[in-house]
CHARMM internal coordinates of N, CA and C (Angstrom, degrees):
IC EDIT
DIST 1 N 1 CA 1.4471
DIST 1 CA 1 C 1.5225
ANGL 1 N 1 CA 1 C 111.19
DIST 1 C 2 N 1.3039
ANGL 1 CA 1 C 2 N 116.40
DIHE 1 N 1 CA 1 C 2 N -25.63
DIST 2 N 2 CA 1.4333
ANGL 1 C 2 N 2 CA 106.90
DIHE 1 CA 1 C 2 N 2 CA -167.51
DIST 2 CA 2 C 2.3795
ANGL 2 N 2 CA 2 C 92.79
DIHE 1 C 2 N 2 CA 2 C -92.69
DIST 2 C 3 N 1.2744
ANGL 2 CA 2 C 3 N 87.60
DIHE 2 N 2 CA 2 C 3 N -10.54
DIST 3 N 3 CA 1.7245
ANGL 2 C 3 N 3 CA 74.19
DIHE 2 CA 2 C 3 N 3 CA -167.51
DIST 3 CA 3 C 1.6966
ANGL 3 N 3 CA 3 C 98.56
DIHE 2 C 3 N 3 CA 3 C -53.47
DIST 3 C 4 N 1.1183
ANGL 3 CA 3 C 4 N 128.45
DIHE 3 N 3 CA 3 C 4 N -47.67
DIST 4 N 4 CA 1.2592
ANGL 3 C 4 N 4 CA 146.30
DIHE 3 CA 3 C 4 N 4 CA -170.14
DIST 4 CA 4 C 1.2479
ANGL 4 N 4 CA 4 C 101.50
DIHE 3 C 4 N 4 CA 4 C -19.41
DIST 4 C 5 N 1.2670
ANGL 4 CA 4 C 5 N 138.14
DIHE 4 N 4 CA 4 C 5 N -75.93
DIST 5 N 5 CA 1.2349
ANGL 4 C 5 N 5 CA 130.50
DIHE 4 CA 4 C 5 N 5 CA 161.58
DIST 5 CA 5 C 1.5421
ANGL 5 N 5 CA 5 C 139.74
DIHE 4 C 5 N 5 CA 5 C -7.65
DIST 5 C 6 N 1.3707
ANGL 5 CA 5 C 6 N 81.76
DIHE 5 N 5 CA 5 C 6 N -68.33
DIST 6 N 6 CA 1.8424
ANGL 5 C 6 N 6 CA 101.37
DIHE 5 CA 5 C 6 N 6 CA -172.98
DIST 6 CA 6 C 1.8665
ANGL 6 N 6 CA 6 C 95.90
DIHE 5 C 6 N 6 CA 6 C -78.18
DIST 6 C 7 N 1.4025
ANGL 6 CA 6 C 7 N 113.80
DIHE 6 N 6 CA 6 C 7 N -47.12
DIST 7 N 7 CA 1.6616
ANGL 6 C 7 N 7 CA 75.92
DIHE 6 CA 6 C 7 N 7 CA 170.17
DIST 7 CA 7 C 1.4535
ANGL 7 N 7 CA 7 C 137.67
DIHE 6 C 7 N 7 CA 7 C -70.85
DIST 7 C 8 N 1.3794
ANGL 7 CA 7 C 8 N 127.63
DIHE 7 N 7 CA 7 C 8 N -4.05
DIST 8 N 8 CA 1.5927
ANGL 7 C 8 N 8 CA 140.48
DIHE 7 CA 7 C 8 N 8 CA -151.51
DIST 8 CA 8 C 1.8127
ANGL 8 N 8 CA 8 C 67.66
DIHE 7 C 8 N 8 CA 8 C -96.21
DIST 8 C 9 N 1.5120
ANGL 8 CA 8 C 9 N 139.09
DIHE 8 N 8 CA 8 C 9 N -53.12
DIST 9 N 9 CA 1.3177
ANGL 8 C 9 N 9 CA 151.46
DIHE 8 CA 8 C 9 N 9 CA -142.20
DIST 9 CA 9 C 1.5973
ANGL 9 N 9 CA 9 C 84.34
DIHE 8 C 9 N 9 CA 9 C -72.87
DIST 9 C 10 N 1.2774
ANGL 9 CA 9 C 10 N 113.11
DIHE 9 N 9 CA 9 C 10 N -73.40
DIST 10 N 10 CA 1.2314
ANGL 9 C 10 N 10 CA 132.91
DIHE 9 CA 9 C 10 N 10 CA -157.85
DIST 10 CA 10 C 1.6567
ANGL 10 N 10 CA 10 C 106.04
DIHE 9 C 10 N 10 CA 10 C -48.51
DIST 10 C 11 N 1.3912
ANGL 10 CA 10 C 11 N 116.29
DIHE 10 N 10 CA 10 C 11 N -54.56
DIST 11 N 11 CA 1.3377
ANGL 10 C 11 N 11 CA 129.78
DIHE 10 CA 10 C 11 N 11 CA -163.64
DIST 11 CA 11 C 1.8861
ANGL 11 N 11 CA 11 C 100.80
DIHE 10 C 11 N 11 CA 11 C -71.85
DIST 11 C 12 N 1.2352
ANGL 11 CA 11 C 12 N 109.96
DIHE 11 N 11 CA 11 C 12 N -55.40
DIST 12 N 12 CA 1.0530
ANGL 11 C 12 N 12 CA 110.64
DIHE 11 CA 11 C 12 N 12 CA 177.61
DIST 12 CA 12 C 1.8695
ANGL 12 N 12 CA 12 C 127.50
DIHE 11 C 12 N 12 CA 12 C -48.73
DIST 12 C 13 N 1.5330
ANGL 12 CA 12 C 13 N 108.98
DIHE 12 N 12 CA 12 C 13 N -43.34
DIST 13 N 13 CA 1.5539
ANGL 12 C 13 N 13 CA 127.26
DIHE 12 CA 12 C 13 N 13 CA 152.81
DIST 13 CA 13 C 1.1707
ANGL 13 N 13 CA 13 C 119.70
DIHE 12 C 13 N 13 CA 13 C -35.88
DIST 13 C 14 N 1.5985
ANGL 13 CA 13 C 14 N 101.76
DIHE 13 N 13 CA 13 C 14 N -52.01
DIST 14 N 14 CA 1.2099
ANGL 13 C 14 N 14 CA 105.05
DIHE 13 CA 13 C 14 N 14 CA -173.65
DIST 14 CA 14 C 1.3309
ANGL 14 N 14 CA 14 C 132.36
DIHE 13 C 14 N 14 CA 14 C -102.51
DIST 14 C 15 N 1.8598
ANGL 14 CA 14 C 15 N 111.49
DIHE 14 N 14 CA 14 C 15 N -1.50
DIST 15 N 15 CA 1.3529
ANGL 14 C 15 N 15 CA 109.33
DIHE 14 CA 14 C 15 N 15 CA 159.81
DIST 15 CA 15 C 1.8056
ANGL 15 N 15 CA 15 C 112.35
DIHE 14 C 15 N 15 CA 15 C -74.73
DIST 15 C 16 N 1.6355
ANGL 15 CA 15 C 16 N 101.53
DIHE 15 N 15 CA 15 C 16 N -29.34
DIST 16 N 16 CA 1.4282
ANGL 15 C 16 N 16 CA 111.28
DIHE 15 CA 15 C 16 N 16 CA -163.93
DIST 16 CA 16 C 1.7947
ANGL 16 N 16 CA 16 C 91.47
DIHE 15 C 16 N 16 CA 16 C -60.05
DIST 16 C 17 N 1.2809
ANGL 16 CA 16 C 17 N 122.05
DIHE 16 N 16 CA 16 C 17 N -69.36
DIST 17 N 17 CA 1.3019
ANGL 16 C 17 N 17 CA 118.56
DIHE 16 CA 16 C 17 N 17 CA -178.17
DIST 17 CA 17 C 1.7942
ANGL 17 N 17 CA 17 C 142.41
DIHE 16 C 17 N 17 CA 17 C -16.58
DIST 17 C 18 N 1.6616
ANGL 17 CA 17 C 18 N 79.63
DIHE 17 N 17 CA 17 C 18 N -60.13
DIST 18 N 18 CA 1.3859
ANGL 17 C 18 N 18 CA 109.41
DIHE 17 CA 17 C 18 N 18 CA 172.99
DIST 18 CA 18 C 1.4579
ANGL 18 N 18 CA 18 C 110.74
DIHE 17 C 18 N 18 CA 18 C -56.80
DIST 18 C 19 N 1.3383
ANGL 18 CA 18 C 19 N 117.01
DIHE 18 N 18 CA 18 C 19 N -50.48
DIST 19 N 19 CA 1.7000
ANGL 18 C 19 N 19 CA 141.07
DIHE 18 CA 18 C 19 N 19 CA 169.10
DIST 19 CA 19 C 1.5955
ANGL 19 N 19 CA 19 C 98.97
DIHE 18 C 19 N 19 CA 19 C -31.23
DIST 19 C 20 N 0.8277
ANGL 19 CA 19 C 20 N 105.04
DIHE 19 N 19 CA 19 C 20 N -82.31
DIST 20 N 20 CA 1.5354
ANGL 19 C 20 N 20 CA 126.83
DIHE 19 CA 19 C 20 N 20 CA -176.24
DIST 20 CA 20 C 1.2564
ANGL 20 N 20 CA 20 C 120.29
DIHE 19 C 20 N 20 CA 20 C -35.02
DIST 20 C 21 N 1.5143
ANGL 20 CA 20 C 21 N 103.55
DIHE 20 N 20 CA 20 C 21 N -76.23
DIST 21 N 21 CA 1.6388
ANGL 20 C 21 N 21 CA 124.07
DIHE 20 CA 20 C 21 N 21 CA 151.59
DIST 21 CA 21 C 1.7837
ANGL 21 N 21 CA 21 C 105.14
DIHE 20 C 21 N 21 CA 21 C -1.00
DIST 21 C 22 N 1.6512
ANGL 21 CA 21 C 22 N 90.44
DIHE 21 N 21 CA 21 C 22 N -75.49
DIST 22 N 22 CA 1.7650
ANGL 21 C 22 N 22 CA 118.94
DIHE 21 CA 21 C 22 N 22 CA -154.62
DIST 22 CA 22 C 1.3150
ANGL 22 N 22 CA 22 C 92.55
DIHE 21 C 22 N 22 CA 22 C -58.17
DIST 22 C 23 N 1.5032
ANGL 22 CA 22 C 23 N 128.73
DIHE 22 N 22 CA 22 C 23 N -70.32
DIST 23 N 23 CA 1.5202
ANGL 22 C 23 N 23 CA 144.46
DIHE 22 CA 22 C 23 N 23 CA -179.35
DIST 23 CA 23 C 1.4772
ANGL 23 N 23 CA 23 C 99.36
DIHE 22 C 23 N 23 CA 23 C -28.10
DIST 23 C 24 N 1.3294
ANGL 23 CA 23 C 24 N 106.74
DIHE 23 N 23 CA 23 C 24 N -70.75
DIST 24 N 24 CA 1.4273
ANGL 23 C 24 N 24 CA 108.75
DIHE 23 CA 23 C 24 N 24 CA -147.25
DIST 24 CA 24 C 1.8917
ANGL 24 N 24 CA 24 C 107.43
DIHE 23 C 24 N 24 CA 24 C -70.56
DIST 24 C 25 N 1.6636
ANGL 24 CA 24 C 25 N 109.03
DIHE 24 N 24 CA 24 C 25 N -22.02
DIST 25 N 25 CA 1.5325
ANGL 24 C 25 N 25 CA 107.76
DIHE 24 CA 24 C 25 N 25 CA 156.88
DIST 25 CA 25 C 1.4596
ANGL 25 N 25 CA 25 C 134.21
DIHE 24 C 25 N 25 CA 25 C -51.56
DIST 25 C 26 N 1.8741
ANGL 25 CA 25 C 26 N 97.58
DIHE 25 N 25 CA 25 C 26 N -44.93
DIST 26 N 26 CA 1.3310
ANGL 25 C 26 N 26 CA 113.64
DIHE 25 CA 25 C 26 N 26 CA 175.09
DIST 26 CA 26 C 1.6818
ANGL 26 N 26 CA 26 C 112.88
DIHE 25 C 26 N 26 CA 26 C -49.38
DIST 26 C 27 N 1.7259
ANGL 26 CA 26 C 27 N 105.81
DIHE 26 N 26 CA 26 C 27 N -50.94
DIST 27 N 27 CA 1.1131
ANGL 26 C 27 N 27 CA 94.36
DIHE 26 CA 26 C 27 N 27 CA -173.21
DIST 27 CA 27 C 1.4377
ANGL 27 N 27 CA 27 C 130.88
DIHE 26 C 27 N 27 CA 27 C -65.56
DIST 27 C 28 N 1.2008
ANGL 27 CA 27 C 28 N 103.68
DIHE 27 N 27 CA 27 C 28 N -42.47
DIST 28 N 28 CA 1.5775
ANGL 27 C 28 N 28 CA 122.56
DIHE 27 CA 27 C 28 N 28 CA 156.05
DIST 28 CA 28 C 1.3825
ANGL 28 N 28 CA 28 C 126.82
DIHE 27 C 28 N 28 CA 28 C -15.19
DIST 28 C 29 N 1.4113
ANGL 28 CA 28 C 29 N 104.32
DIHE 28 N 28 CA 28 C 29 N -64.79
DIST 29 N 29 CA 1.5496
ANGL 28 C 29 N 29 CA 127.63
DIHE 28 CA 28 C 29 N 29 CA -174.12
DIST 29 CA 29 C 1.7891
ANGL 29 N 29 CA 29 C 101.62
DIHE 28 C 29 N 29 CA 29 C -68.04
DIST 29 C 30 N 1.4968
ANGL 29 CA 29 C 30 N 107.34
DIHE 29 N 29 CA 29 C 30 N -33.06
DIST 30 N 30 CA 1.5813
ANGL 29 C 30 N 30 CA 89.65
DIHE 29 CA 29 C 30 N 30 CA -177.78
DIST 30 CA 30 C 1.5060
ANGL 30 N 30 CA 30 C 114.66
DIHE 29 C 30 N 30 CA 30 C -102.79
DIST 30 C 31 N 1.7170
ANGL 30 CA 30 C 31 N 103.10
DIHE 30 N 30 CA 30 C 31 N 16.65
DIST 31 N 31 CA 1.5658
ANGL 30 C 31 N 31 CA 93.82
DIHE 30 CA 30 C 31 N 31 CA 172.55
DIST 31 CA 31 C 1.6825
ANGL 31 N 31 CA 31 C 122.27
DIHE 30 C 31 N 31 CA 31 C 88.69
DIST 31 C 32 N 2.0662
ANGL 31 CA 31 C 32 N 104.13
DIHE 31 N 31 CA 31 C 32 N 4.50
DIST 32 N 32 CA 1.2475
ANGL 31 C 32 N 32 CA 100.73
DIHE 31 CA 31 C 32 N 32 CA -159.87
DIST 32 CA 32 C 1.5304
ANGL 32 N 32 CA 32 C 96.93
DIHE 31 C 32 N 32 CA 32 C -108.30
DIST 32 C 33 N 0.9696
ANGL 32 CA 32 C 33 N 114.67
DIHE 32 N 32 CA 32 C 33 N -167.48
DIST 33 N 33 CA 1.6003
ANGL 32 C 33 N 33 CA 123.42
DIHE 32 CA 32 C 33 N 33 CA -167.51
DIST 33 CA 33 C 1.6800
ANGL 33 N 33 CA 33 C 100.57
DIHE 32 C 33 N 33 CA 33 C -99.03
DIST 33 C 34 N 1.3450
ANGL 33 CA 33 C 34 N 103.69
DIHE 33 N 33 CA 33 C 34 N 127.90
DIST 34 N 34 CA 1.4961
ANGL 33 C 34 N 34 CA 115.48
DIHE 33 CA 33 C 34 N 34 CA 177.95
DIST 34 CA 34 C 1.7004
ANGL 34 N 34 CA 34 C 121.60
DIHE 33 C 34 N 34 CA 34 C -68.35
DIST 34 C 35 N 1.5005
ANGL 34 CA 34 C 35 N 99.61
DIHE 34 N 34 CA 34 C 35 N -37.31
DIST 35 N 35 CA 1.3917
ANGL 34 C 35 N 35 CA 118.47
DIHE 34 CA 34 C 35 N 35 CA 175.54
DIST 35 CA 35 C 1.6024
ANGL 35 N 35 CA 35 C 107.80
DIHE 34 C 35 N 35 CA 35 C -145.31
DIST 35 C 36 N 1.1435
ANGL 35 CA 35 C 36 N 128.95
DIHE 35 N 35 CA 35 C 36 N 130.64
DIST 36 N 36 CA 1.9524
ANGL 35 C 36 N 36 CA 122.44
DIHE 35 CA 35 C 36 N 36 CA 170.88
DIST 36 CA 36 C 1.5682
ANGL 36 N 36 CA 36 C 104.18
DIHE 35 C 36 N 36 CA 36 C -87.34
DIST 36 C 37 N 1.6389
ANGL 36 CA 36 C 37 N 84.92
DIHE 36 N 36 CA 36 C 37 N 142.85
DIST 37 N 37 CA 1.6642
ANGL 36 C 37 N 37 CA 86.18
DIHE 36 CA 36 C 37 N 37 CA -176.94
DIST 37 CA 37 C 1.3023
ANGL 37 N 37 CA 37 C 101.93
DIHE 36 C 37 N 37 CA 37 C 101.12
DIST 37 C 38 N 1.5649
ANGL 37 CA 37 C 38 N 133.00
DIHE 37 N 37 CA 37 C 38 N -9.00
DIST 38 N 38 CA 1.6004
ANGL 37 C 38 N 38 CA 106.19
DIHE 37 CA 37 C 38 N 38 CA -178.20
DIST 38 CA 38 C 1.4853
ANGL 38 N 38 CA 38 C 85.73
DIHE 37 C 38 N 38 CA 38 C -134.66
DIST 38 C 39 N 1.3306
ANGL 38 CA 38 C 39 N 102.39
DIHE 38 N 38 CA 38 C 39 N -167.98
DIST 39 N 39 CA 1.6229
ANGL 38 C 39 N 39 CA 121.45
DIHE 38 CA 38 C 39 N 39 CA -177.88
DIST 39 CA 39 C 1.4471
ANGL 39 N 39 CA 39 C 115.41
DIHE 38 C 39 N 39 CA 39 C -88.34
DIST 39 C 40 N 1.4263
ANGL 39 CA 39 C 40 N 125.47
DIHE 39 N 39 CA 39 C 40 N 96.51
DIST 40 N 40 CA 1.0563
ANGL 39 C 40 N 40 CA 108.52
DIHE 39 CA 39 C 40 N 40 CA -177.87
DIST 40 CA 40 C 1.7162
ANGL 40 N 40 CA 40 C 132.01
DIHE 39 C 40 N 40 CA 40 C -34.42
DIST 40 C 41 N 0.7803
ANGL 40 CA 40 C 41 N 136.35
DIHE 40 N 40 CA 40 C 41 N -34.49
DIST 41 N 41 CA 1.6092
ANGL 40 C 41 N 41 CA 144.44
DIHE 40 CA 40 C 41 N 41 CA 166.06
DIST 41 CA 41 C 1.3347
ANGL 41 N 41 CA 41 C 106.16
DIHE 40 C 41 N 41 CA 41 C -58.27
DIST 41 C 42 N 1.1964
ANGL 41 CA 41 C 42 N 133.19
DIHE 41 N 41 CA 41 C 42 N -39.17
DIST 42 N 42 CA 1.5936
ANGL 41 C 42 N 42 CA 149.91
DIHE 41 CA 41 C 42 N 42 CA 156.60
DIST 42 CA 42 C 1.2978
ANGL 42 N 42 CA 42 C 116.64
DIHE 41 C 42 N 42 CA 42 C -46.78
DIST 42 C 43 N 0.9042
ANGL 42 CA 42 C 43 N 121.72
DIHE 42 N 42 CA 42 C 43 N -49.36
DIST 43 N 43 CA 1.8265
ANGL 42 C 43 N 43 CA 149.99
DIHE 42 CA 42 C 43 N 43 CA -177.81
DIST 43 CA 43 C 1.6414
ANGL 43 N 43 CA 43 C 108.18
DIHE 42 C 43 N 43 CA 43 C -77.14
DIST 43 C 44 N 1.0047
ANGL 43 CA 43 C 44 N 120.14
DIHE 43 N 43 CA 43 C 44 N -48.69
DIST 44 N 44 CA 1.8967
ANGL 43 C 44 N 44 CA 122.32
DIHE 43 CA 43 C 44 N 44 CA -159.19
DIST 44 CA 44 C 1.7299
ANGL 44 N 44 CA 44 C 75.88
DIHE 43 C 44 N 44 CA 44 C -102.68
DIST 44 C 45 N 1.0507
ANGL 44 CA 44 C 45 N 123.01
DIHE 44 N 44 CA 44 C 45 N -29.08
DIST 45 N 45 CA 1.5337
ANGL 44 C 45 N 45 CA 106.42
DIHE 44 CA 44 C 45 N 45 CA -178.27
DIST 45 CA 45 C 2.0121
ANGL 45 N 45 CA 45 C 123.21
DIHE 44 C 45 N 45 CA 45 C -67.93
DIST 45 C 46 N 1.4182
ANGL 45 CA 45 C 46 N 97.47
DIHE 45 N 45 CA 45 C 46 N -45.19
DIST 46 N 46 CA 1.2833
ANGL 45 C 46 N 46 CA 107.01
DIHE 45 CA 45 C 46 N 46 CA 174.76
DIST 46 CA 46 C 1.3390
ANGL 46 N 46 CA 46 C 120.36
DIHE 45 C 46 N 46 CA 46 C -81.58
DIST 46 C 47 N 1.7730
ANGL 46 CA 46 C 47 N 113.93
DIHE 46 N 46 CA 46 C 47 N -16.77
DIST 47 N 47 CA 1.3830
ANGL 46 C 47 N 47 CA 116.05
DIHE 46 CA 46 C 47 N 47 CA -164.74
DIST 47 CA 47 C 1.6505
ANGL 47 N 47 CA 47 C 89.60
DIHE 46 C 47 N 47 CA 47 C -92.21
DIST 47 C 48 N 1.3870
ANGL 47 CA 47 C 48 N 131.62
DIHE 47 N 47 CA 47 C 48 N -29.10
DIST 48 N 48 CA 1.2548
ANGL 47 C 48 N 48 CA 130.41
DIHE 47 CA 47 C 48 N 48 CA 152.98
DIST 48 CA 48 C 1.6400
ANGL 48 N 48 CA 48 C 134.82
DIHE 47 C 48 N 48 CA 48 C -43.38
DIST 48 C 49 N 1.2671
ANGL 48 CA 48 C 49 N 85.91
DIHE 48 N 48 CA 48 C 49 N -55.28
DIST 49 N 49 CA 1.7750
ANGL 48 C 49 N 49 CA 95.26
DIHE 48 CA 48 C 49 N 49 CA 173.16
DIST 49 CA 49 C 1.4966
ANGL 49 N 49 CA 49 C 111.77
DIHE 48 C 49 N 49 CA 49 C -51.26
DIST 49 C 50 N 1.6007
ANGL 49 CA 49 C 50 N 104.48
DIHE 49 N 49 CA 49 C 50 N -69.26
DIST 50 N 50 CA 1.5186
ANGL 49 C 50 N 50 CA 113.01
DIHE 49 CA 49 C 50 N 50 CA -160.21
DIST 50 CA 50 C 1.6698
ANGL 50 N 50 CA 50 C 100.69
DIHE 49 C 50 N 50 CA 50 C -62.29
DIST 50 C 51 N 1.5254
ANGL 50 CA 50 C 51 N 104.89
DIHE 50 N 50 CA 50 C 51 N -29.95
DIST 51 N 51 CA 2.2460
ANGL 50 C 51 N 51 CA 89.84
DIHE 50 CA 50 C 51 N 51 CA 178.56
DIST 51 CA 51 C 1.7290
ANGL 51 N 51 CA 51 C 116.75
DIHE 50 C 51 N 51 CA 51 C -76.81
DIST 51 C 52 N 1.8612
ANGL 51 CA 51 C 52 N 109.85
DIHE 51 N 51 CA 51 C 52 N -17.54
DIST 52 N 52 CA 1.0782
ANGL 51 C 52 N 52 CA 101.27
DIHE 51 CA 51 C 52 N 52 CA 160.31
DIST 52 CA 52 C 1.5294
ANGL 52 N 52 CA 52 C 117.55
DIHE 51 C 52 N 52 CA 52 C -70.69
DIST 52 C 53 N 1.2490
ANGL 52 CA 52 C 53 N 119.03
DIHE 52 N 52 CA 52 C 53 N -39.04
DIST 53 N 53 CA 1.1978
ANGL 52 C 53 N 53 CA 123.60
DIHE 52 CA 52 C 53 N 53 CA 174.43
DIST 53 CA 53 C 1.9060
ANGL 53 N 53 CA 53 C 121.25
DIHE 52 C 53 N 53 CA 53 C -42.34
DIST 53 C 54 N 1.4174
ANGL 53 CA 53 C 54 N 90.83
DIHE 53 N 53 CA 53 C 54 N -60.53
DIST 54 N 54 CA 1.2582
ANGL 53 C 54 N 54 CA 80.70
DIHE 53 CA 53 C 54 N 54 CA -176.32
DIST 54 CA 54 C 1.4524
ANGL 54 N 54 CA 54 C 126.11
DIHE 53 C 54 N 54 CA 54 C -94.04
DIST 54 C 55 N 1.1502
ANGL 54 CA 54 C 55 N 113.34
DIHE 54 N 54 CA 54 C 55 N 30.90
DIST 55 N 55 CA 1.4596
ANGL 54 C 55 N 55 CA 142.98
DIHE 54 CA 54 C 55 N 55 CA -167.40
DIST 55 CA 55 C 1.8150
ANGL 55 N 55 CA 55 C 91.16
DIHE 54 C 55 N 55 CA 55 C -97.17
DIST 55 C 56 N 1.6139
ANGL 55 CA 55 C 56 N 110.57
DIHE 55 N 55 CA 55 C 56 N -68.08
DIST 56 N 56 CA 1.4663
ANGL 55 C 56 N 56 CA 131.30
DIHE 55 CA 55 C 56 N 56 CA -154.43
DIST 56 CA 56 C 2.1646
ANGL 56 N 56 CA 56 C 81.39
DIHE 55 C 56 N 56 CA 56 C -58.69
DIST 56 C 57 N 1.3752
ANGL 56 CA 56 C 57 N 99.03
DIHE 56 N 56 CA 56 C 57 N -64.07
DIST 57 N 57 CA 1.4598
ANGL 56 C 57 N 57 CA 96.67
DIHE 56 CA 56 C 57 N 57 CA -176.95
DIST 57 CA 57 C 1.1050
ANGL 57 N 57 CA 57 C 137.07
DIHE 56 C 57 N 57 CA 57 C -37.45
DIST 57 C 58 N 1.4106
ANGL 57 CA 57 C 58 N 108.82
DIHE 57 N 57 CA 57 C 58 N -20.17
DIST 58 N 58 CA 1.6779
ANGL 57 C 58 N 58 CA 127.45
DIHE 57 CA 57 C 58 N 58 CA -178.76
DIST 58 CA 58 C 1.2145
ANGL 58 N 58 CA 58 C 108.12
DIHE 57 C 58 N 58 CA 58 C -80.78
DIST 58 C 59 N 1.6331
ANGL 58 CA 58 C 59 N 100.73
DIHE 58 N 58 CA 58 C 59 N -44.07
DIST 59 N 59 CA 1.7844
ANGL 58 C 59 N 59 CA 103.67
DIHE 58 CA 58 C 59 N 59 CA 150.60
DIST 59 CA 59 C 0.7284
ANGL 59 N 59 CA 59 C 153.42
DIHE 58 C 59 N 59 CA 59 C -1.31
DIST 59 C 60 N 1.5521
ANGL 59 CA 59 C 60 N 110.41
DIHE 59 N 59 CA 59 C 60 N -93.52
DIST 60 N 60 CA 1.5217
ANGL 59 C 60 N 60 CA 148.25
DIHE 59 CA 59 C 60 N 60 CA 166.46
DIST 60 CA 60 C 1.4865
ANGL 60 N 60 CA 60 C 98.00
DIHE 59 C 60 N 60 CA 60 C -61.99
DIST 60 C 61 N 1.3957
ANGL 60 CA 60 C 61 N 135.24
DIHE 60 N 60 CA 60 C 61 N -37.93
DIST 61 N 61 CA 1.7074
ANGL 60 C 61 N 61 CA 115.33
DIHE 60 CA 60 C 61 N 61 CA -179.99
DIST 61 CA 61 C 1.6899
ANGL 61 N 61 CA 61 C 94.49
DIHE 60 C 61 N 61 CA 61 C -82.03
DIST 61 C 62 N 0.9287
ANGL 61 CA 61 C 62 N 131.45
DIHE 61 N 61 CA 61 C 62 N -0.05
DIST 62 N 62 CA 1.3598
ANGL 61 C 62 N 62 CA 107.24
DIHE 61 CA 61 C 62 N 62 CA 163.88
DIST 62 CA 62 C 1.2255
ANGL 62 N 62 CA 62 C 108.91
DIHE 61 C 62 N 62 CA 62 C -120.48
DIST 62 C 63 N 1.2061
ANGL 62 CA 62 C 63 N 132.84
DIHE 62 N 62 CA 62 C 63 N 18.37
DIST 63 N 63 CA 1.6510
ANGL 62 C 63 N 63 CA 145.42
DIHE 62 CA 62 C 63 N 63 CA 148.80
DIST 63 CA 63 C 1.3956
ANGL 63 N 63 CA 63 C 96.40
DIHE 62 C 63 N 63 CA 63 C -71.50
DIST 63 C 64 N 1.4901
ANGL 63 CA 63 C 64 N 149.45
DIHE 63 N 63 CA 63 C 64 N -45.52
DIST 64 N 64 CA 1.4413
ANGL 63 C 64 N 64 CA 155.32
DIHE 63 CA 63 C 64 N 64 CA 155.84
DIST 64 CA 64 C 1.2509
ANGL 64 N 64 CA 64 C 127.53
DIHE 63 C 64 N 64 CA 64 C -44.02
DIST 64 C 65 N 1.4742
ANGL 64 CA 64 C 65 N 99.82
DIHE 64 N 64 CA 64 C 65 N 5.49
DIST 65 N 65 CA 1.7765
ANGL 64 C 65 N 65 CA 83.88
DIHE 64 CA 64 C 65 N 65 CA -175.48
DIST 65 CA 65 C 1.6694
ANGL 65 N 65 CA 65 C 112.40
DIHE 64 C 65 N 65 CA 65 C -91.31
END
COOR INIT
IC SEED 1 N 1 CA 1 C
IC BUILD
């Protein structure tokens, strides 16, 4: 009963991640701007981090169950 949580936690982390991940390749691959207004290298850098990030987290809540 208590897993319930951590997977709804887990899945969600880890679709969001993956999301991100995927997006932020797409944009990449066609040369387009990840975010306007910033530096691209700035942009594919953080939009990288935070989908690995919240990728690993989706992880670890399902490393918790």
């Amino acid at each position: 009963m208590e897993s319930g949580p951590a997977v709804f936690a887990g899945t969600a982390f880890a679709l969001f991640g993956a999301a991100l991940l995927l997006w932020t390749g797409a944009r990449v691959r066609h040369r387009a701007p990840v975010a306007h207004g910033v530096s691209p290298a700035v942009s594919i850098a953080f939009a990288t981090v935070f989908g690995v990030g919240f990728l690993a987290l989706g992880v670890w809540c399902f490393g918790r169950i």
